[in-house]
Each structure stands twice: as structure tokens, then as C-alpha cells.
PDB file of N, CA, C and O in Angstrom:
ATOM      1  N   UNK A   1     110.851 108.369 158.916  1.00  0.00           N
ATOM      2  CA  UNK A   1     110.119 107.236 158.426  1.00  0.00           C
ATOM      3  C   UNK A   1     109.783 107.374 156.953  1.00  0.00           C
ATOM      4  O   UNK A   1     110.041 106.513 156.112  1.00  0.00           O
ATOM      5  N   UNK A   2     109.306 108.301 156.761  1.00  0.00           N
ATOM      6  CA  UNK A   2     109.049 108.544 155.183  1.00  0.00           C
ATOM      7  C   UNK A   2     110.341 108.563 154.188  1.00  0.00           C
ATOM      8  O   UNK A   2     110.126 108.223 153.025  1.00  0.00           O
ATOM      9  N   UNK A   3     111.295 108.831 154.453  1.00  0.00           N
ATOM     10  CA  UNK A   3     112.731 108.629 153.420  1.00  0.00           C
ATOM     11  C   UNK A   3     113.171 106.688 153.975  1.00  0.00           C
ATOM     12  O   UNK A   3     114.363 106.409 154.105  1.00  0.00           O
ATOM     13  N   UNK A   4     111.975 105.458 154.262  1.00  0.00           N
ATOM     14  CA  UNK A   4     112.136 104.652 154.527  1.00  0.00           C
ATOM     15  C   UNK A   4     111.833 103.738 153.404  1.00  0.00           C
ATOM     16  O   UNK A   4     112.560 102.893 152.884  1.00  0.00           O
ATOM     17  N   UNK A   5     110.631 104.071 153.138  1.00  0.00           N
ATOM     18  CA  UNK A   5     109.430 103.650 151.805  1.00  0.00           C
ATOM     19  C   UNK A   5     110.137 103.899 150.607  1.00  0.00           C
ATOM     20  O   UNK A   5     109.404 103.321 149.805  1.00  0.00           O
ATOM     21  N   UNK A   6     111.176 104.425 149.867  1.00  0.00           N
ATOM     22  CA  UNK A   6     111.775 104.496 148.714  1.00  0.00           C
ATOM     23  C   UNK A   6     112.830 103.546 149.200  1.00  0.00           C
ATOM     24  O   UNK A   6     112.439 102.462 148.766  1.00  0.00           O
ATOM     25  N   UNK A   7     113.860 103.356 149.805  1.00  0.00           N
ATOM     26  CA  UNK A   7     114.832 102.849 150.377  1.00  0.00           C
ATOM     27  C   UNK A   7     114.549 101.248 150.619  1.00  0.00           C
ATOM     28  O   UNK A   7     115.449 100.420 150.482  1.00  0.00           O
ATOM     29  N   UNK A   8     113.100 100.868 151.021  1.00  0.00           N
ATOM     30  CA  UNK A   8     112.413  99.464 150.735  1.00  0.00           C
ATOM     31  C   UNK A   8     112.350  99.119 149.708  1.00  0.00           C
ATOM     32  O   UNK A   8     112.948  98.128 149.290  1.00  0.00           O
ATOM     33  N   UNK A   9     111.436 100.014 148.880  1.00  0.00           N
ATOM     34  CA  UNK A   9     111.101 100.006 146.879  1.00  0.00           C
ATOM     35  C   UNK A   9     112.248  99.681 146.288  1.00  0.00           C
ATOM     36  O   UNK A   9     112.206  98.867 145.366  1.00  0.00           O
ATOM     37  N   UNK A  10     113.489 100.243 146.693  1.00  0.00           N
ATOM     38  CA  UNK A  10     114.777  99.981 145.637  1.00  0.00           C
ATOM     39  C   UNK A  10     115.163  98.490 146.409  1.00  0.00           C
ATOM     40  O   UNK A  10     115.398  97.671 145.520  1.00  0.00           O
ATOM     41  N   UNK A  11     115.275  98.004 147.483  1.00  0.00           N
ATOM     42  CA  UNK A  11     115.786  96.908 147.896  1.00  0.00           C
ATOM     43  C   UNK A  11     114.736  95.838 147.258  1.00  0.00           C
ATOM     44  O   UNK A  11     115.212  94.836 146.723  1.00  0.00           O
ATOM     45  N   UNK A  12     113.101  96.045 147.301  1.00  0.00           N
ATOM     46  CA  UNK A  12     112.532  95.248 146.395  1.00  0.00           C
ATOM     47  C   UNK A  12     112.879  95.227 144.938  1.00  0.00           C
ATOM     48  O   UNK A  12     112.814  94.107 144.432  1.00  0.00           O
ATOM     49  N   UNK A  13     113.122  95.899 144.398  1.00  0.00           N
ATOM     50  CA  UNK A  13     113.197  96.188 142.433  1.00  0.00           C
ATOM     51  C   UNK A  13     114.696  95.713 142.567  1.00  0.00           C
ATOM     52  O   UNK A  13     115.098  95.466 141.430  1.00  0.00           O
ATOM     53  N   UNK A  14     115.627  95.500 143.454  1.00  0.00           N
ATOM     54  CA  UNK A  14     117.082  94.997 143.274  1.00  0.00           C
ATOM     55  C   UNK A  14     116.820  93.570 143.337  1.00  0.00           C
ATOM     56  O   UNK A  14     117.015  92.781 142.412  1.00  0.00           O
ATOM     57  N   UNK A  15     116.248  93.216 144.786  1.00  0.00           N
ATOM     58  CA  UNK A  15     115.887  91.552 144.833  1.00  0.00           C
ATOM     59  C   UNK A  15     115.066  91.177 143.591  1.00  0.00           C
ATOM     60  O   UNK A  15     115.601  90.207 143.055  1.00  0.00           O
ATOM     61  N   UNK A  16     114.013  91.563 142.958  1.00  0.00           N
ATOM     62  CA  UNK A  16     113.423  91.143 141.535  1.00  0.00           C
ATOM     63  C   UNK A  16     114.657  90.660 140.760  1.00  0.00           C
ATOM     64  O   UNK A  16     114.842  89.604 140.154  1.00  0.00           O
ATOM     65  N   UNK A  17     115.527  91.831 140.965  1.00  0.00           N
ATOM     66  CA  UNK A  17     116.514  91.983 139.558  1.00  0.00           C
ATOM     67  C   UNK A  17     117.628  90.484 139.798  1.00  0.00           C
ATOM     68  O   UNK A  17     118.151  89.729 138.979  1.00  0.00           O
ATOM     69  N   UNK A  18     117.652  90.523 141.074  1.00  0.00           N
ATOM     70  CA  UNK A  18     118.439  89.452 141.037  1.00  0.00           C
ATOM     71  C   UNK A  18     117.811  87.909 141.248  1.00  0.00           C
ATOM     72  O   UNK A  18     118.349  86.802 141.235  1.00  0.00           O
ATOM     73  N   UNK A  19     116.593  88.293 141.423  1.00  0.00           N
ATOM     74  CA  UNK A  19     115.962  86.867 140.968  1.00  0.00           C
ATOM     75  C   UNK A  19     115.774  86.377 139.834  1.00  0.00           C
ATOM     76  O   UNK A  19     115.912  85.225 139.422  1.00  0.00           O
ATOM     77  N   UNK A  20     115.299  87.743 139.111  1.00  0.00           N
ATOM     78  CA  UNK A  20     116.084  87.296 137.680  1.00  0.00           C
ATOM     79  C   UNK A  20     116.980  86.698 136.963  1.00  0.00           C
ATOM     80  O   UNK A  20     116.910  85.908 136.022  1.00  0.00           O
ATOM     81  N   UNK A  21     117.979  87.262 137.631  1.00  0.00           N
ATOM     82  CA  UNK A  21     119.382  87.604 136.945  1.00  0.00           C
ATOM     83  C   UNK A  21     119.418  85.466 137.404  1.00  0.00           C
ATOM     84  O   UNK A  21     119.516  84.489 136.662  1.00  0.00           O
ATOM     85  N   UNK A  22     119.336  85.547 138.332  1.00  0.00           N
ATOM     86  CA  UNK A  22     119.518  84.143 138.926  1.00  0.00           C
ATOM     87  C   UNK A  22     118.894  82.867 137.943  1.00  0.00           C
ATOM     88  O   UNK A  22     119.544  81.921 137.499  1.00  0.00           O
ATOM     89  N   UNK A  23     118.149  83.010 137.844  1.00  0.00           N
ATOM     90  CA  UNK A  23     117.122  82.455 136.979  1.00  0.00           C
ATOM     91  C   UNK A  23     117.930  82.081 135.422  1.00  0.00           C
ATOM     92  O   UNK A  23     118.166  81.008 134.868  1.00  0.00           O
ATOM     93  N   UNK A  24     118.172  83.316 135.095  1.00  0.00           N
ATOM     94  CA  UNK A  24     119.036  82.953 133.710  1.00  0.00           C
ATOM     95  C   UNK A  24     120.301  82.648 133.896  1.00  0.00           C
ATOM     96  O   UNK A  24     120.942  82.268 132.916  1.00  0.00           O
ATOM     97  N   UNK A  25     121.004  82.754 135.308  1.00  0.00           N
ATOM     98  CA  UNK A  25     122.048  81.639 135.508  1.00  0.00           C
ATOM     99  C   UNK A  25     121.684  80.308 134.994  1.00  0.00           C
ATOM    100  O   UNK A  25     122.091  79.745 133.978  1.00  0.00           O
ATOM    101  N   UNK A  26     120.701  79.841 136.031  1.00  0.00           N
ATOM    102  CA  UNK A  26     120.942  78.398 136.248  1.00  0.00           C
ATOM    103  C   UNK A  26     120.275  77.515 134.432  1.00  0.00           C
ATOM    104  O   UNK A  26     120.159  76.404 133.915  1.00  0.00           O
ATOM    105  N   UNK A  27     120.073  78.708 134.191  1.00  0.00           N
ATOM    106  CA  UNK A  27     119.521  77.991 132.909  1.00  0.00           C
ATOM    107  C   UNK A  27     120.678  78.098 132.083  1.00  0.00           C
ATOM    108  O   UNK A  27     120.908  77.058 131.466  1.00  0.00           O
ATOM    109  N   UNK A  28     121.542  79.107 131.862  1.00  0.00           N
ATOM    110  CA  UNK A  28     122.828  78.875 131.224  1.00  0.00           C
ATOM    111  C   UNK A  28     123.560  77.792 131.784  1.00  0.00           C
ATOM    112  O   UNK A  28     124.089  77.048 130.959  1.00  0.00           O
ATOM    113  N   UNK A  29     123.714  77.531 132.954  1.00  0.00           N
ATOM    114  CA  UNK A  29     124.312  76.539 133.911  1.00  0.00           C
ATOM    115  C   UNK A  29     123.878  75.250 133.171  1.00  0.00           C
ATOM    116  O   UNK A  29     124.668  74.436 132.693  1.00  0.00           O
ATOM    117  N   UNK A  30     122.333  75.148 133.130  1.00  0.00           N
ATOM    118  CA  UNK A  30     122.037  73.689 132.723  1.00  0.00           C
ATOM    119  C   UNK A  30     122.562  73.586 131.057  1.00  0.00           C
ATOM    120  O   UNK A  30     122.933  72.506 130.598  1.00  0.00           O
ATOM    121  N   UNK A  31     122.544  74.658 130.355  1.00  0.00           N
ATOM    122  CA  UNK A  31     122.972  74.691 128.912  1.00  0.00           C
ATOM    123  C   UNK A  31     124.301  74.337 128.549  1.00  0.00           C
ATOM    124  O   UNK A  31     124.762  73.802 127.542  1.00  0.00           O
ATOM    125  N   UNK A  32     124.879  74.816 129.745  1.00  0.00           N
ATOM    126  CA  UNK A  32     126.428  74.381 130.001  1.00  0.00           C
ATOM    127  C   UNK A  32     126.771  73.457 129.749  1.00  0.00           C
ATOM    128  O   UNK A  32     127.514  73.170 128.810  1.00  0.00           O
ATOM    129  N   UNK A  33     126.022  72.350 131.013  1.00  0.00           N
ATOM    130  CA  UNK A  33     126.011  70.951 131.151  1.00  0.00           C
ATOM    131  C   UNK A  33     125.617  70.136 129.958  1.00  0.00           C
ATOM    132  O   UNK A  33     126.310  69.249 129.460  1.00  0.00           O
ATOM    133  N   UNK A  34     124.665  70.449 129.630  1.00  0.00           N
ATOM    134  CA  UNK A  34     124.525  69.570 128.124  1.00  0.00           C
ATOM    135  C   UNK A  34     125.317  69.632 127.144  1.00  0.00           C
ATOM    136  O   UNK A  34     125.420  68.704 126.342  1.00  0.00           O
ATOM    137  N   UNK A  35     126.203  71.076 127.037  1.00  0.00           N
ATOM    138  CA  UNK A  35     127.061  71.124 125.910  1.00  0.00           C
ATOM    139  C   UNK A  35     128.355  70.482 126.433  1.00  0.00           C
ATOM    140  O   UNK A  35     129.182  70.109 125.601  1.00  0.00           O
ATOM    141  N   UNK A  36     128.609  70.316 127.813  1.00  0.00           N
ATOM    142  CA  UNK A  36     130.196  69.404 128.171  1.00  0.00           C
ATOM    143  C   UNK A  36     129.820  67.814 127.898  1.00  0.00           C
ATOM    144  O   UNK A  36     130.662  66.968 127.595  1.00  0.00           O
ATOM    145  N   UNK A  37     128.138  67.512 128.088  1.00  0.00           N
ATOM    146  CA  UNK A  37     128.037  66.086 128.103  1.00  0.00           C
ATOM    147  C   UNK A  37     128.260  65.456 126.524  1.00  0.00           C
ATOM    148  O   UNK A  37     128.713  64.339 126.271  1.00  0.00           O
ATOM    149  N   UNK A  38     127.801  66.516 125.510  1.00  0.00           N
ATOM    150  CA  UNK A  38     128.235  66.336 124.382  1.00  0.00           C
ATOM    151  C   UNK A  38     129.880  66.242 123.351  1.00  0.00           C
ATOM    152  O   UNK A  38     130.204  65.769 122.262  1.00  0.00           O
ATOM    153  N   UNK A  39     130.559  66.994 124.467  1.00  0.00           N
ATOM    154  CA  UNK A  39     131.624  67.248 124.238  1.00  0.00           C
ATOM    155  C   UNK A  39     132.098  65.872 124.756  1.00  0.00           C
ATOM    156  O   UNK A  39     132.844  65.281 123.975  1.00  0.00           O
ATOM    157  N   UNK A  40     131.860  65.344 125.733  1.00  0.00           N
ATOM    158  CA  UNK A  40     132.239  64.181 126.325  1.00  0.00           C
ATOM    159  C   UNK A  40     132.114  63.475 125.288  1.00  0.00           C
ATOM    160  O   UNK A  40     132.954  63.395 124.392  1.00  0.00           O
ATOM    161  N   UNK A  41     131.132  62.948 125.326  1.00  0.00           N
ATOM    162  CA  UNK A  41     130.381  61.897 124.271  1.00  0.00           C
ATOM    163  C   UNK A  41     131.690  61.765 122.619  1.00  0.00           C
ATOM    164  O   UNK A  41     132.281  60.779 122.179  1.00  0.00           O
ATOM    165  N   UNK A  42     131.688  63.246 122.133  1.00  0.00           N
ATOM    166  CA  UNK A  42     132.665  62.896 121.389  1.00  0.00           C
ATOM    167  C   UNK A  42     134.021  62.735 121.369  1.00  0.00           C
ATOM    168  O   UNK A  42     134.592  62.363 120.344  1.00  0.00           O
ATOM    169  N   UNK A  43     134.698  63.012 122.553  1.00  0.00           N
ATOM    170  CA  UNK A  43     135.762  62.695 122.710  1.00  0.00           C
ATOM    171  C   UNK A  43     135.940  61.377 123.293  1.00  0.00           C
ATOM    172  O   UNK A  43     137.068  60.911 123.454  1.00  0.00           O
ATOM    173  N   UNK A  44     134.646  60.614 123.690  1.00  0.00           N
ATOM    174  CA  UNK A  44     134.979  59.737 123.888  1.00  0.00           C
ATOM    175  C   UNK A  44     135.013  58.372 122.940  1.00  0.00           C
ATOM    176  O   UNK A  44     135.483  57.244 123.087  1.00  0.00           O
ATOM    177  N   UNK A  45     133.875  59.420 121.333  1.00  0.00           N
ATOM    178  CA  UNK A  45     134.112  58.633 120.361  1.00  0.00           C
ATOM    179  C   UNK A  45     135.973  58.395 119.611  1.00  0.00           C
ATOM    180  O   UNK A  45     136.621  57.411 119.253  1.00  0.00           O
ATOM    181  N   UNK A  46     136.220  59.794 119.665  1.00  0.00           N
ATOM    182  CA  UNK A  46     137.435  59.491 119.010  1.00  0.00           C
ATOM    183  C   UNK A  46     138.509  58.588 119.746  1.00  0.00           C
ATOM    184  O   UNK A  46     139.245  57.871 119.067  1.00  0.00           O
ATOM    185  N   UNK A  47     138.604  58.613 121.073  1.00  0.00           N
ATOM    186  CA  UNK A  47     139.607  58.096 122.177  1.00  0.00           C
ATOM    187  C   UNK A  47     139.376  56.392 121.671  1.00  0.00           C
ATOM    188  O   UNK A  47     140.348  55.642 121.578  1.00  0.00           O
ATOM    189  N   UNK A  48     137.804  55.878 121.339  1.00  0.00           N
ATOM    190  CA  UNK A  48     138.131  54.591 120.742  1.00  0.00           C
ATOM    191  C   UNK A  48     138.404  54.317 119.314  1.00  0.00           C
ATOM    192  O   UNK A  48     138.941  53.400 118.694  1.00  0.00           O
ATOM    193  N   UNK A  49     137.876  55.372 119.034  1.00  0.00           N
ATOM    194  CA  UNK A  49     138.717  55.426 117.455  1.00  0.00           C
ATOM    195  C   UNK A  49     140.176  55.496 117.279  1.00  0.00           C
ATOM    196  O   UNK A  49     140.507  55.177 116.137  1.00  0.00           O
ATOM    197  N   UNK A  50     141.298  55.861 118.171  1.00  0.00           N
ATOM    198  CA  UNK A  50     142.010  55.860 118.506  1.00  0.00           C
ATOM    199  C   UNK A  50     142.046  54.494 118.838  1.00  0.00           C
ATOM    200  O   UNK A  50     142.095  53.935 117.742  1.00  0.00           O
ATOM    201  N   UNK A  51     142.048  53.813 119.530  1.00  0.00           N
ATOM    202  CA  UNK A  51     142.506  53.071 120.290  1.00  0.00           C
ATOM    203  C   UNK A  51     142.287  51.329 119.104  1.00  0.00           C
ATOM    204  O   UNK A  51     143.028  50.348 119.040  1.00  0.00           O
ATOM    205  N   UNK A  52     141.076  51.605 118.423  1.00  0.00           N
ATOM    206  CA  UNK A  52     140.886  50.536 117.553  1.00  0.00           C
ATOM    207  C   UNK A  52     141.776  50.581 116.406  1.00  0.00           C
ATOM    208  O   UNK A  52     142.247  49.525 115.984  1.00  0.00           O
ATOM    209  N   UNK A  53     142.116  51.929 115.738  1.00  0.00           N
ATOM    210  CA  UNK A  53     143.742  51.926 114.775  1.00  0.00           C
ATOM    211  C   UNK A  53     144.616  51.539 115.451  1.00  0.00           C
ATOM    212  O   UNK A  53     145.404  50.706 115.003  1.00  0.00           O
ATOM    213  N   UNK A  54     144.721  51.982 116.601  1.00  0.00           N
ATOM    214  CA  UNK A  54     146.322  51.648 117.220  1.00  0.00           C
ATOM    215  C   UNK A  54     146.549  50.045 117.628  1.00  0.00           C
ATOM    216  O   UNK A  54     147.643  49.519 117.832  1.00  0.00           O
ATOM    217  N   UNK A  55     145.305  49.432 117.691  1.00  0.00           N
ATOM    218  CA  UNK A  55     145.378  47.838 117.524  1.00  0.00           C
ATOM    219  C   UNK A  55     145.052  47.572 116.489  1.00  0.00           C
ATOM    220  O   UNK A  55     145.530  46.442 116.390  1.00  0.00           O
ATOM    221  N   UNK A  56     144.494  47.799 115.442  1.00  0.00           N
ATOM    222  CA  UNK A  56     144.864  47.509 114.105  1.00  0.00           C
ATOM    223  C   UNK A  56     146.340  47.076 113.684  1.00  0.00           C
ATOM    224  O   UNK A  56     146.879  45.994 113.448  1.00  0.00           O
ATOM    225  N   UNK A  57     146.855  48.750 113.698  1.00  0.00           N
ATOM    226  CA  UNK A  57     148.236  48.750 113.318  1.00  0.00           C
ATOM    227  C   UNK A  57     149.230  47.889 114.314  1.00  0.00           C
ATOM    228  O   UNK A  57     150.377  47.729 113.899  1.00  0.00           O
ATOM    229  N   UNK A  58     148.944  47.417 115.378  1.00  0.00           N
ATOM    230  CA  UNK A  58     149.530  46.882 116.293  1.00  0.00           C
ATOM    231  C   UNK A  58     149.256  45.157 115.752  1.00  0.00           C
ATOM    232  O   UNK A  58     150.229  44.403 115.770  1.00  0.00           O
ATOM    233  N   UNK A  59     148.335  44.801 115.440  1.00  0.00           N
ATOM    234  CA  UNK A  59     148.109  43.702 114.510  1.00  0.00           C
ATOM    235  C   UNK A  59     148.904  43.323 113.400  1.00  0.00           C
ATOM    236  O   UNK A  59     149.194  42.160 113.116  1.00  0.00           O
ATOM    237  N   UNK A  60     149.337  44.603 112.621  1.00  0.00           N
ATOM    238  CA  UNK A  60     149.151  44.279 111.810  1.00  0.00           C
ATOM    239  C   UNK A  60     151.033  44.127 111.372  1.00  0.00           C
ATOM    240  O   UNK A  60     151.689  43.515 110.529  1.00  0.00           O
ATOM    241  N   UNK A  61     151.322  45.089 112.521  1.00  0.00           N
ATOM    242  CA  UNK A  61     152.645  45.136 112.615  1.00  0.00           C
ATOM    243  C   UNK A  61     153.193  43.464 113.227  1.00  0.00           C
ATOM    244  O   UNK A  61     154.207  42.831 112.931  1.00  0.00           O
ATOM    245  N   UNK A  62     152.270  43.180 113.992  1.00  0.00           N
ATOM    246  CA  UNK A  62     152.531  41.489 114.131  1.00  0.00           C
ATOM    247  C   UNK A  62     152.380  40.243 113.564  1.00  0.00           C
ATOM    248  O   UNK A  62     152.349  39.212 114.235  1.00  0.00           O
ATOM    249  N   UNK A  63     152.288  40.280 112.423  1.00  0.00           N
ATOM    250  CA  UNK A  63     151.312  39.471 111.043  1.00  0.00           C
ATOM    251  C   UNK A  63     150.183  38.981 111.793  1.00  0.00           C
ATOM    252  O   UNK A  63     150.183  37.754 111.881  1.00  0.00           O
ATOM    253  N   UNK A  64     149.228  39.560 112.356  1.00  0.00           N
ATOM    254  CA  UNK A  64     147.844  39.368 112.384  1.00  0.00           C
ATOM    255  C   UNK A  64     147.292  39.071 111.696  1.00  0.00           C
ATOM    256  O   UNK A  64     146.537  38.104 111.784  1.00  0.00           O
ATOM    257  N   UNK A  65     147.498  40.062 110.335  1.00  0.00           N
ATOM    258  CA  UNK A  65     146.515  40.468 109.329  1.00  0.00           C
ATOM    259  C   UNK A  65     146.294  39.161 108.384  1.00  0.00           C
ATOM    260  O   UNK A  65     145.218  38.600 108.175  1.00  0.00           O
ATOM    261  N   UNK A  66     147.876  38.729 107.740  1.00  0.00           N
ATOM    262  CA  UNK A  66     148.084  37.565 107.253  1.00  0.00           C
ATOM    263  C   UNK A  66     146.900  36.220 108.202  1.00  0.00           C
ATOM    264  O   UNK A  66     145.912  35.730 107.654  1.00  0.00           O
ATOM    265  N   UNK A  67     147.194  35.993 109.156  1.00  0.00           N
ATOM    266  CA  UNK A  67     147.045  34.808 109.923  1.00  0.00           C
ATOM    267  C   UNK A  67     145.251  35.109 110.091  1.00  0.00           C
ATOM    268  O   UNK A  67     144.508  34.254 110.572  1.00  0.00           O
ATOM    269  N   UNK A  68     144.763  36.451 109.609  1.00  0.00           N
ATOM    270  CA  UNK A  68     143.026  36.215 109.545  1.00  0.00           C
ATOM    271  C   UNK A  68     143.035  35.948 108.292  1.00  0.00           C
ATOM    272  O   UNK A  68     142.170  35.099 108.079  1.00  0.00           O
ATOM    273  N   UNK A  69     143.584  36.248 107.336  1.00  0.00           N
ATOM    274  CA  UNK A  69     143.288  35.767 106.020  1.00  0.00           C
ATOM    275  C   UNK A  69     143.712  34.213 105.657  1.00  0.00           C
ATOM    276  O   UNK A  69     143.290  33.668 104.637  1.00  0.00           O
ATOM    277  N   UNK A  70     144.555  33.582 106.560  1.00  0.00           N
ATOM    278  CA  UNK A  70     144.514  32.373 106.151  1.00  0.00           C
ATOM    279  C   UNK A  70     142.905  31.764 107.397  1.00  0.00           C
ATOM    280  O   UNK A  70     142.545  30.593 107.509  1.00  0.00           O
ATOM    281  N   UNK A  71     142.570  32.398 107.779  1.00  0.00           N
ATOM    282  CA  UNK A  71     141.585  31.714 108.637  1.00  0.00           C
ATOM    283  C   UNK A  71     140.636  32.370 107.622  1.00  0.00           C
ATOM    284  O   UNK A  71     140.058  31.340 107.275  1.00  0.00           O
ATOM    285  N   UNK A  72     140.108  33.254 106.961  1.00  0.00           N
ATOM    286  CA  UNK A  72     139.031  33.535 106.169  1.00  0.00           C
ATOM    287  C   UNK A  72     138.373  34.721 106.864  1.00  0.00           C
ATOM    288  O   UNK A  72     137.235  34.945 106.453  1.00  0.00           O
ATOM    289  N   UNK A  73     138.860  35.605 107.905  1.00  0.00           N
ATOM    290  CA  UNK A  73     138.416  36.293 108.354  1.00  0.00           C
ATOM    291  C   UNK A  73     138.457  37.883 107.978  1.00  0.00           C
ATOM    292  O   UNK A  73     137.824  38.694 108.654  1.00  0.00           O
TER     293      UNK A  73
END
């Protein structure tokens, strides 16, 4: 019984450790998430930045451009 009481102590000071350890997971986890939502965000700026040149030039390749300037636009 007595070589029981150290053998508890280390299974407590391990569970601490990994409540820890856990802890600064989920907070990297959430740090994660904010840095992909940002990443999103700008790729989803460029994808219309993209997409507003490529109808530009798609305009413009069709005399668009002409036919707003005779409208004043």
C-alpha cells in the first residue's frame, strides 16, 4: 500500500500537466481559426479583384468601353 501514494502523486502531477498542456491547445486552436478566417477574407478580396479586371478587360475587348463614353459614363 505504501509504494501506492507516490504512484497516485505522479498520475495527479501528469493529469495537471495535461490539463495544461490542453488548455494551450485549444487556445492555439482558436488562434488558428482567426488567422484562416483572415486568410479567407483576403483571398476572397483578391478572387473579386480578379474577377472585376477580367470583366473589365472582357469589356473592353468588346467595345464596351467606347459605347460608355458615348453614353457619358
Amino acid at each position: 500500500m505504501s509504494n501506492l501514494e507516490p504512484r497516485v502523486s505522479k498520475l495527479e502531477w501528469q493529469a495537471q500537466d495535461h490539463s495544461t498542456q490542453l488548455e494551450r491547445l485549444h487556445s492555439q486552436t482558436s488562434d488558428l481559426r482567426e488567422e484562416l478566417h483572415n486568410i479567407n477574407k483576403s483571398l476572397l478580396q483578391i478572387k473579386w479583384l480578379a474577377i472585376g479586371g477580367a470583366v473589365v478587360l472582357l469589356g473592353e475587348s468588346l467595345g464596351l468601353g467606347s459605347l460608355m463614353k458615348i453614353f457619358g459614363v
